[in-house]
C-alpha positions in Angstrom: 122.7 -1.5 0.7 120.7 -1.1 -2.3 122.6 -0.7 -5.0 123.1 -4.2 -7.3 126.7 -4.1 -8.7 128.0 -6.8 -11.5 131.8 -7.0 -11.5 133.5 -8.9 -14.3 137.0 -10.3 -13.5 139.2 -12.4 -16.2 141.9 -13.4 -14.6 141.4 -16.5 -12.5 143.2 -15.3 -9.3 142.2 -12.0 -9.1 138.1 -13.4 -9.6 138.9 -15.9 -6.3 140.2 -12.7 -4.6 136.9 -10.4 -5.7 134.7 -13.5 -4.9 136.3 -14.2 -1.6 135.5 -11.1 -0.5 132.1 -10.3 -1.8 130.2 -13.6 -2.0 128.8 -12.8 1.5 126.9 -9.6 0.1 123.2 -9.5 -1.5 123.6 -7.6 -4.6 127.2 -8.1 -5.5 127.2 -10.8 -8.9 131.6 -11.7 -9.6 131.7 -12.8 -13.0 135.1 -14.6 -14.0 134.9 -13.2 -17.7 135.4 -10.8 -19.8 133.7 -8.1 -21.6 134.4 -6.9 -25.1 132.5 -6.1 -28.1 131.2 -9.7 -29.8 131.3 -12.9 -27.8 134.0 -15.0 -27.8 137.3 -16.9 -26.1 140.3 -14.8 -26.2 143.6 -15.1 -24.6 144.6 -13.0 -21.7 147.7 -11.8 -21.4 148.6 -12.2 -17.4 151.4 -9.1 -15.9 153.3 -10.3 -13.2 151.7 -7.1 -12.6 148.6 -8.3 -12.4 146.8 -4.9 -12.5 148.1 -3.9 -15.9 146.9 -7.9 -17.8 145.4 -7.0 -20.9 143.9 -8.9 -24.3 146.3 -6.2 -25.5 150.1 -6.7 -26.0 152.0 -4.4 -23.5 153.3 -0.6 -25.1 156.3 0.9 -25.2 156.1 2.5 -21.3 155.2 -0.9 -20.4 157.8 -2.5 -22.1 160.4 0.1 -20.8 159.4 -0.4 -17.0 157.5 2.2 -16.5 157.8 3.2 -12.3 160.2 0.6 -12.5 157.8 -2.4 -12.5 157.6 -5.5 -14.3 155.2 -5.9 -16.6 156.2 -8.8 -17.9 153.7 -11.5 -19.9 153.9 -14.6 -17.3 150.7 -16.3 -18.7 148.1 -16.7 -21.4 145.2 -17.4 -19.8 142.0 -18.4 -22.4 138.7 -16.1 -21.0 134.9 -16.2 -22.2 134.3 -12.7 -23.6 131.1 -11.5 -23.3 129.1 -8.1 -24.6 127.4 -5.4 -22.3 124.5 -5.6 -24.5 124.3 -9.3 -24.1 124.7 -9.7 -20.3 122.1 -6.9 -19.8 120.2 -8.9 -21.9 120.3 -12.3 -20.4 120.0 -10.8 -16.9 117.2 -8.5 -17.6 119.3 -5.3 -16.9 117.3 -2.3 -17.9 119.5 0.4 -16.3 123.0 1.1 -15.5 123.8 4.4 -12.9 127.8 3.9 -13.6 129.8 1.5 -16.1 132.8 1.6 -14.9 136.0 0.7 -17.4 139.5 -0.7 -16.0 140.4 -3.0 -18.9 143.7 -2.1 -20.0 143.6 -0.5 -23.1 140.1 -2.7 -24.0 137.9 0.5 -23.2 136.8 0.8 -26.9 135.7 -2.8 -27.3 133.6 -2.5 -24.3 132.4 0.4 -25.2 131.3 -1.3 -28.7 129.7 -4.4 -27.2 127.7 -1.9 -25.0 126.3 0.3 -28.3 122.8 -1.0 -28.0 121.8 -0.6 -24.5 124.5 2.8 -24.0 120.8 4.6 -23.7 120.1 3.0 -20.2 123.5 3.8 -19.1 123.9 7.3 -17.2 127.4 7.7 -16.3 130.7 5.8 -17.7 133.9 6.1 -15.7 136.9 4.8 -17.6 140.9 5.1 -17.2 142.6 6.9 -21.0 145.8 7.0 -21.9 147.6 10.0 -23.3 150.6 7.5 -24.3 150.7 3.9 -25.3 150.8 1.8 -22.7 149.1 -1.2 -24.7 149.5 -2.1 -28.6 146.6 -0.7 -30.3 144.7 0.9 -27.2 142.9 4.0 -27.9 144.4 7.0 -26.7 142.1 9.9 -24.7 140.8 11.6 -28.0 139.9 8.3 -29.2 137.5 7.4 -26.4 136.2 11.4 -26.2 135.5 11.0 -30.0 133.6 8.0 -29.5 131.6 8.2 -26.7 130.6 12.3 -27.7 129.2 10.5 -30.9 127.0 8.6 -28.5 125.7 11.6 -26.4 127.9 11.3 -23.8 130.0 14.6 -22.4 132.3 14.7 -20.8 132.3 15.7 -16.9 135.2 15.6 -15.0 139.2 14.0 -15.6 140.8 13.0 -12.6 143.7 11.3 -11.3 146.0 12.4 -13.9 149.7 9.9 -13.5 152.9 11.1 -15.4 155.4 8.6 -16.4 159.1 8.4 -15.5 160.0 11.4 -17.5 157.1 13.7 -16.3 155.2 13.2 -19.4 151.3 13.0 -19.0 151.0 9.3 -19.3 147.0 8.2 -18.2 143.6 9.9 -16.3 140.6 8.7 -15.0 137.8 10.6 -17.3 133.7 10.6 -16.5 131.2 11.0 -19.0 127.6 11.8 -18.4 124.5 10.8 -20.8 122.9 13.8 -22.1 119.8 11.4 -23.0 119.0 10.6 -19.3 118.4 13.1 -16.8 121.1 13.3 -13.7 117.6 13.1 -11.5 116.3 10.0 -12.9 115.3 7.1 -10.8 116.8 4.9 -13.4 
């Protein structure tokens, strides 16, 4: 009951869903945009798979079905991109406990938008890819790389999904800040 909890949502339908179900709750602030690493509008491409919609274009597991679903493009849906930095900025947020990352393949851009205030952020949860599943999305060492240049360790990798051939496709990867103590009140 007291934890505060901003959750950003791009794609129109999916925000209705997420504010449907949480605009009764104290604490809990839906934002229908995006985040990424300047401000601006950008086109979202929408899956008939919603889950997998991404800025990026779909991979080649995507492309090939992956689990047999279609990923398809069925829309391009324009979004207001915002940074981490900035929206802790503008709504006075001086400490995050968890950032957690499900952007398809966007994690770096996040992660860049969120440079100047990754000091008041303790842990970062975020999905990494061992394969392309979006054009241009960094792959596992790529994330590692970056966030152990910004103090961050790595903790824990979990949830490890293989694709159709049994080949290590994705994980779920936690990071810790070494800069702020795991007992903080932050």
């Amino acid at each position: 009951p007291w934890t505060i909890i901003h959750a950003f949502e791009p794609v129109p339908q999916a925000f209705e869903t997420l504010r449907k179900r949480f605009q009764d709750y104290e604490g809990i602030y839906c934002r229908n945009m995006a985040l990424g690493s300047r401000l601006e509008q950008k086109q979202i491409n929408v899956s008939r798979f919603v889950e997998a919609s991404s800025f990026l274009p779909n991979g080649r597991l995507l492309n090939n079905r992956v689990y047999g679903i279609d990923f398809t493009i069925e829309e391009l849906v324009p979004v207001a991109v915002e940074t981490v930095a900035s929206y802790c900025s503008e709504h006075s947020v001086s400490c995050i406990k968890l950032l957690k990352l499900d952007v398809q393949g966007y994690e770096l851009e996040v992660l860049k938008g969120a440079v100047p205030v990754l000091d008041i952020i303790q842990f970062i949860y975020a999905e990494a890819q061992f394969q392309e599943l979006y054009q241009n999305g960094p792959l596992f060492q790529d994330l590692f790389t970056f966030l152990h240049l910004h103090q961050f360790e790595l903790v824990r990798m979990a949830s490890f999904r293989a694709d159709d051939d049994g080949q290590l496709m994705e994980c779920d990867m936690i990071f810790r800040n070494r800069k702020v103590s795991p007992l903080s009140d932050r």
